[in-house]
C-alpha positions in Angstrom: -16.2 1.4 -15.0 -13.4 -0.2 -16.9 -11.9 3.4 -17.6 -11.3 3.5 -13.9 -8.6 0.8 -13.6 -6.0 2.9 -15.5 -6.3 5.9 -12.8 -6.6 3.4 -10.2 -3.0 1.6 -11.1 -1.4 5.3 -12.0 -2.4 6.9 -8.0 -1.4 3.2 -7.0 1.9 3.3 -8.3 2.6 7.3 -7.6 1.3 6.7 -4.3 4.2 4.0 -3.4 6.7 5.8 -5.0 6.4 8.7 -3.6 6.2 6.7 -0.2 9.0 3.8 -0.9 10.6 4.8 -4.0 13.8 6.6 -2.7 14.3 3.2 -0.6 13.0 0.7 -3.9 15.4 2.6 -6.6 18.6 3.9 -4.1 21.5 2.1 -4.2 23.6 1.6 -0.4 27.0 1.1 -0.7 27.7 -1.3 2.4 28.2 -0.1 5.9 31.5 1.1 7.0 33.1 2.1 9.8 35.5 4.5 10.7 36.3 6.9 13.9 37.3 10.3 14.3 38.6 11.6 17.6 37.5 8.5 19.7 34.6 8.8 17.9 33.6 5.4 16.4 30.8 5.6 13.8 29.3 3.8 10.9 28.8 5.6 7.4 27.2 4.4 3.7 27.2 6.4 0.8 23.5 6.0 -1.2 23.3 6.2 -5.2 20.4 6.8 -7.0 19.4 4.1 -9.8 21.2 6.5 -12.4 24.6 5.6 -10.3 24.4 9.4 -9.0 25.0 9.8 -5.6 22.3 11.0 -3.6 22.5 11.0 0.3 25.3 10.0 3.1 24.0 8.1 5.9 25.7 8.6 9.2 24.8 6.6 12.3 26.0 6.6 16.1 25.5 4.7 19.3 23.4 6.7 22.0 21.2 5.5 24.9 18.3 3.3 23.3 15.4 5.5 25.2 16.3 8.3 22.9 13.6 8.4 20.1 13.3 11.7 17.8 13.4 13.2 14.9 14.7 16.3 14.0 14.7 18.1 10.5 14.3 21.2 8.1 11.1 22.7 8.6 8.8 23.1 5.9 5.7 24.9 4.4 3.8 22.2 5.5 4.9 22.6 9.2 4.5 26.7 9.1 0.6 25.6 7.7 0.2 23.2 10.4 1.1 25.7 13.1 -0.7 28.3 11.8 -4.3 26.7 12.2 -2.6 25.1 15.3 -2.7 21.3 14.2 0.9 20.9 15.5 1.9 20.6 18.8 5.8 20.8 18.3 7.8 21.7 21.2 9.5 24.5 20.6 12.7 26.3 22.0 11.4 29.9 21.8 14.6 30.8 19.7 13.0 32.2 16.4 16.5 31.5 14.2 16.2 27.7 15.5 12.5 27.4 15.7 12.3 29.0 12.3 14.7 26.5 10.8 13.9 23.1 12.8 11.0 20.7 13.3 11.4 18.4 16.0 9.4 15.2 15.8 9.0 13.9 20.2 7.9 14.2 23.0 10.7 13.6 24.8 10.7 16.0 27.8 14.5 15.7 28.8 15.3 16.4 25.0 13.0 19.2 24.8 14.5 21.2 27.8 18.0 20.2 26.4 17.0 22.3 23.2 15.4 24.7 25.5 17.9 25.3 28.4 21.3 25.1 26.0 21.6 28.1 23.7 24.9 26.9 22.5 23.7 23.8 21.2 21.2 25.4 19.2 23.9 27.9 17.8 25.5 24.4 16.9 23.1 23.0 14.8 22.5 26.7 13.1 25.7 26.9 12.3 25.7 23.2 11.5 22.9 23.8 8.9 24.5 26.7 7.6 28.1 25.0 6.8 26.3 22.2 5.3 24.1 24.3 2.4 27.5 26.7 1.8 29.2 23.2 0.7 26.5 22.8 -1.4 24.5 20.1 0.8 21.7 19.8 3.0 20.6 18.4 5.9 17.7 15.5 5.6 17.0 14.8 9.5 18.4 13.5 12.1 16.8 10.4 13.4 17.2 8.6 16.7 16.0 5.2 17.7 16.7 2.0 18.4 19.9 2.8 20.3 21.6 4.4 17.2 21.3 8.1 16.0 21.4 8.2 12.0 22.1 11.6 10.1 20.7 12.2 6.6 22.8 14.6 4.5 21.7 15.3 0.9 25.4 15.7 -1.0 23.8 17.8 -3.9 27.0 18.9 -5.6 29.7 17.9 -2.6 32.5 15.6 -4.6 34.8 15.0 -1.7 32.4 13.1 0.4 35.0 12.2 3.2 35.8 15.7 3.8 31.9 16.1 4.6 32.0 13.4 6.9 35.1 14.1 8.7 33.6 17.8 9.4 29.9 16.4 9.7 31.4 14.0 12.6 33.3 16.5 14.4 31.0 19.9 14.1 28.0 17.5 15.7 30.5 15.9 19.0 28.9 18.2 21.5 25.5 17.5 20.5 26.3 13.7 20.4 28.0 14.2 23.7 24.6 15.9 25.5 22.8 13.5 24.3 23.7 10.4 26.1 24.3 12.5 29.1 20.4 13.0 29.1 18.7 11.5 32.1 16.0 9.0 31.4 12.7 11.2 30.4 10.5 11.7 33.7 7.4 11.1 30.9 5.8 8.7 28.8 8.8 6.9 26.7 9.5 9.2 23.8 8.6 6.3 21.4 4.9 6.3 22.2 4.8 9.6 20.0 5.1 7.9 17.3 2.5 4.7 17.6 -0.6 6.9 17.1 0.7 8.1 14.2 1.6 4.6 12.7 -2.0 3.4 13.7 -3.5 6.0 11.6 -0.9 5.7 8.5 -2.0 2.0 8.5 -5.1 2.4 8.8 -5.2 4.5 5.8 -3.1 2.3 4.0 -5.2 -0.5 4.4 -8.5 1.0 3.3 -6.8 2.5 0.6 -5.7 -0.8 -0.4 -8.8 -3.4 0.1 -10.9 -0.6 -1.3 -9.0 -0.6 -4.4 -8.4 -3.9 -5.1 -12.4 -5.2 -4.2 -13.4 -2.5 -6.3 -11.2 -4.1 -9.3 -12.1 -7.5 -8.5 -15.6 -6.6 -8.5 -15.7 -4.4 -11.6 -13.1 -6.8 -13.8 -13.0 -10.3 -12.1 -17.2 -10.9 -11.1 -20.3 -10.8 -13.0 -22.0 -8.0 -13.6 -25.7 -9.0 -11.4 -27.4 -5.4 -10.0 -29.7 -4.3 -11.9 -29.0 -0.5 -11.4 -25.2 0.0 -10.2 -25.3 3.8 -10.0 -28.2 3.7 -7.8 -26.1 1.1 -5.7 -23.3 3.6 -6.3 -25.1 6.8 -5.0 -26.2 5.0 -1.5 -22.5 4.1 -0.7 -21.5 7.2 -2.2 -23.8 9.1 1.1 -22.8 5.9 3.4 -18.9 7.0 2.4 -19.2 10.5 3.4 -20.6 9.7 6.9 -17.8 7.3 7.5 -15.6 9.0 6.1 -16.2 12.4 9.0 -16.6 9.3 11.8 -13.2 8.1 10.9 -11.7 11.6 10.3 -12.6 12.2 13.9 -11.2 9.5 15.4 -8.2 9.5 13.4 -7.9 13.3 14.5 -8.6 12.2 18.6 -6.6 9.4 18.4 -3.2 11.2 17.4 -3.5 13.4 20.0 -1.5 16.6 20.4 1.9 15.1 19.4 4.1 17.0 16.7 3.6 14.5 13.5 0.1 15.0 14.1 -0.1 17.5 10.7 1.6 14.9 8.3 -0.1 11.7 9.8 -3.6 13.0 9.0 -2.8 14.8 6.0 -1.8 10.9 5.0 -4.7 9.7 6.5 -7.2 11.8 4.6 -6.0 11.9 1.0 -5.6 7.3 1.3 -9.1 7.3 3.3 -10.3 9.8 1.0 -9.9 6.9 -2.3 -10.2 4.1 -0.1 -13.4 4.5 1.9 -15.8 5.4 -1.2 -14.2 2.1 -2.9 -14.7 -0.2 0.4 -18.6 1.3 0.8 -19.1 0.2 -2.7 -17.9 -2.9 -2.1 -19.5 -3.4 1.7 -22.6 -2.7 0.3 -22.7 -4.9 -2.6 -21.9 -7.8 -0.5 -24.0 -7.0 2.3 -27.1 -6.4 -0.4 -26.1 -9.4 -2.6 -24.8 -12.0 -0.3 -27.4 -11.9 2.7 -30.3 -11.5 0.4 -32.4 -14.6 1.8 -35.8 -13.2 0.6 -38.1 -15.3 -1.9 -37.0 -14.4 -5.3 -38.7 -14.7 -9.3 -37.4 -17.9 -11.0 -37.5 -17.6 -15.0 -36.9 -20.1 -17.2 -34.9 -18.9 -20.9 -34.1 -21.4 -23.4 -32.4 -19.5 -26.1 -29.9 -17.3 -23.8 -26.8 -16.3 -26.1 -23.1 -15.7 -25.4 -21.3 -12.9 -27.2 -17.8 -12.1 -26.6 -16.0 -9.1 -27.9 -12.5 -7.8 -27.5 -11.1 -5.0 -27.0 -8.0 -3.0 -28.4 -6.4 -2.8 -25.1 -7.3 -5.3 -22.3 -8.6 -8.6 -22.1 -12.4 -9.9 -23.7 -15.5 -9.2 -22.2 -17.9 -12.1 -22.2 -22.0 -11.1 -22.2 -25.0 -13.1 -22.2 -28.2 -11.8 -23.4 -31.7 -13.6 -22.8 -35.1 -12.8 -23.0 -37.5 -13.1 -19.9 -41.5 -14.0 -19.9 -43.1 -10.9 -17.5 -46.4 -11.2 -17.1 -47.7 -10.7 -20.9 -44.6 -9.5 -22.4 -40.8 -10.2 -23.2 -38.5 -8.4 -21.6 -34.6 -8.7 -22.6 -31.7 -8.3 -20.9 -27.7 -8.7 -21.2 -25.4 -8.8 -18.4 -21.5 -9.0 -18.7 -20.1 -12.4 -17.1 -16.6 -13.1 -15.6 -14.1 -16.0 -17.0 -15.9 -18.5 -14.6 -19.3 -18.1 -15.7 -18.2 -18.2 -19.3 -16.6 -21.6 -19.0 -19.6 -23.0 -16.9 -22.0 -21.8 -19.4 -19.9 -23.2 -22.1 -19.7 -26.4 -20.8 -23.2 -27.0 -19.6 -24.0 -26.2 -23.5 -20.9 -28.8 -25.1 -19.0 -25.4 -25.9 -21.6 -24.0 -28.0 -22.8 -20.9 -27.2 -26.6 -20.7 -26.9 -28.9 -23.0 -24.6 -31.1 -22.8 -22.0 -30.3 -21.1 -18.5 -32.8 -20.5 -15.4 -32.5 -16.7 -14.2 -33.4 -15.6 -10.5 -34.4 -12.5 -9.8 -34.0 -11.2 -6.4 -35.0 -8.0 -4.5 -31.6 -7.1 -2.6 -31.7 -7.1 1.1 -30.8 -3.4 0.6 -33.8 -2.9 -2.2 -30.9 -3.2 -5.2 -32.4 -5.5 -7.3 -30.0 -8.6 -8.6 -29.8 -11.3 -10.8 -28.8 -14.8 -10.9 -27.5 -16.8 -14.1 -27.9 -20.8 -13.4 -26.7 -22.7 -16.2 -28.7 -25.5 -17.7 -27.4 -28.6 -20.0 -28.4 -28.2 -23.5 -30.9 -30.7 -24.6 -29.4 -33.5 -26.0 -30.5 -33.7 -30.1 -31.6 -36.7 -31.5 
């Protein structure tokens, strides 16, 4: 079990990097603020953590109901359509469609898109400019009263030149949007709550099941008898939460157009997480509600052994041997730091002496057992 920690930390640490890393390693220049035509707007210039410079951030002021996101479609998106997972609204333009992936449900947006074929011959021709200069568009995010465009630079040099065209190629759209009316639906934001339910959710059994599975396996004693068997009923338990959860992560997004990449999320954290909090549900539930009568066996000679590794930290054991019936049965269990230092003490730091071991069923039939140290006797 202890060659499971190393994978553990590596998905850990690709898995937030992948998430938060841009954000963690970037470097943004502070805000500035410029205009352009009567157009007043803020702008930073993002570095990567090699001083390269990665992405310029552009952001405006537009009416704070506005909530979308709008970007370069992907594979992803195609797959997602093709087994009709995503519900993006659409401008039946196959030039823009093909291109863009529009993240809301924002009805007044949507017929915008829909009803004005010259703005969507704007942003074509928008995205187009952009990759001949050697850059590419990220998204276009609005929220929060401001509307913040992503540009990759790539190989741009003059980055002010970008701007300055960037600003004034995108006017009109700026322009149509806060001449929207207000949505006649559901506020455009409430697209994006189901989807930040489920991420979370993920997140968080992904997390507690990884880090009660470490404390378990590196910081407590080891006390079932047979941990695979153990292993193999949360294994089942796993898979039947895992389809319950799937389906209510699936019912609860809804049809909204994120729907795709929020459960893809959800099912590759909840996929690691849920076997790891099963494991560790039912080892509590089996351990720590276990109020049946249990064996009591007295050992007088129980030994401690440590031994350390090339890598990593000791590992403390105690071995005993138990009075069955009519014959001696022996046993070794590997202790955590606590146990070791109350079994030291009990003994005056020596390390063999007497212990009293209880053996209990499991409230789940996974038999445990329970070291109790005992004071050495004293020598005359």
């Amino acid at each position: 079990m202890w060659g499971f920690m190393p994978w553990w930390g590596l998905i850990t640490c690709l898995t937030l990097v992948i998430w938060r890393g841009n954000k963690w390693f970037a470097q943004l220049n502070p805000r500035q603020v410029d205009s352009l035509g009567g157009e007043r707007y803020g702008y930073h210039e993002e570095r990567s953590g090699i001083g390269a410079l990665g992405r310029l951030l552009l952001d405006f002021d537009v009416p704070a109901a506005r909530f979308f996101r709008l970007r370069r479609e992907n594979w992803f998106d195609r797959f997602g359509k093709g087994i009709r997972l995503v519900a993006e609204p659409e401008a039946r333009d196959p030039i823009y469609d093909k291109l863009f992936f529009l993240d809301s449900d924002d009805e007044s947006l949507v017929n915008l898109l829909w009803e004005n074929k010259e703005l969507r011959a704007l942003l074509v021709s928008f995205l187009g400019r952009l990759e001949r200069k050697g850059a590419r568009l990220i998204s276009m995010d609005a929220g929060n009263g401001k509307l913040s465009l992503y540009i990759g630079v790539g190989s741009v040099r003059r980055t002010g030149q970008l701007r300055e065209e960037s600003v004034a190629w995108l006017m009109p759209f700026l322009q149509a949007i806060r001449t929207l009316p207000a949505s006649p639906t559901r506020p455009a934001r409430a697209s994006r709550i189901p989807a930040d339910v489920v991420r979370r959710v993920g997140l968080t059994l992904f997390a507690f099941g990884g880090y009660s599975a470490s404390w378990i396996w590196i910081m407590s004693s080891e006390r079932l008898f047979e941990p695979a068997a153990l292993t193999w009923f949360s294994a089942i338990f796993s898979v039947l939460a895992y389809i319950a959860l799937a389906i209510w992560a699936f019912r609860h997004l809804g049809r909204v157009s994120n729907r795709h990449r929020a459960l893809a999320m959800w099912l590759f954290l909840s996929a690691i997480g849920i076997p790891l909090c099963s494991f560790a549900l039912i080892r509590a539930i089996n351990i720590n509600l276990d109020f049946a009568e249990h064996n009591t066996f007295a050992v007088e000679d129980a030994v401690l052994a440590t031994h350390h590794k090339r890598k990593g930290g000791p590992i403390h054991r105690v071995s005993f041997r138990i009075l069955d019936g009519t014959h001696h049965q022996s046993d070794s269990l590997r202790i955590d730091w606590l146990d070791y230092r109350r079994l030291r003490s009990a003994w005056k730091d020596k390390d063999t002496g007497p212990v009293i071991v209880h053996v209990h069923p499991g409230l789940l039939g996974f038999g445990w057992r329970e070291i109790i140290p005992q004071p050495a006797p004293v020598e005359d």
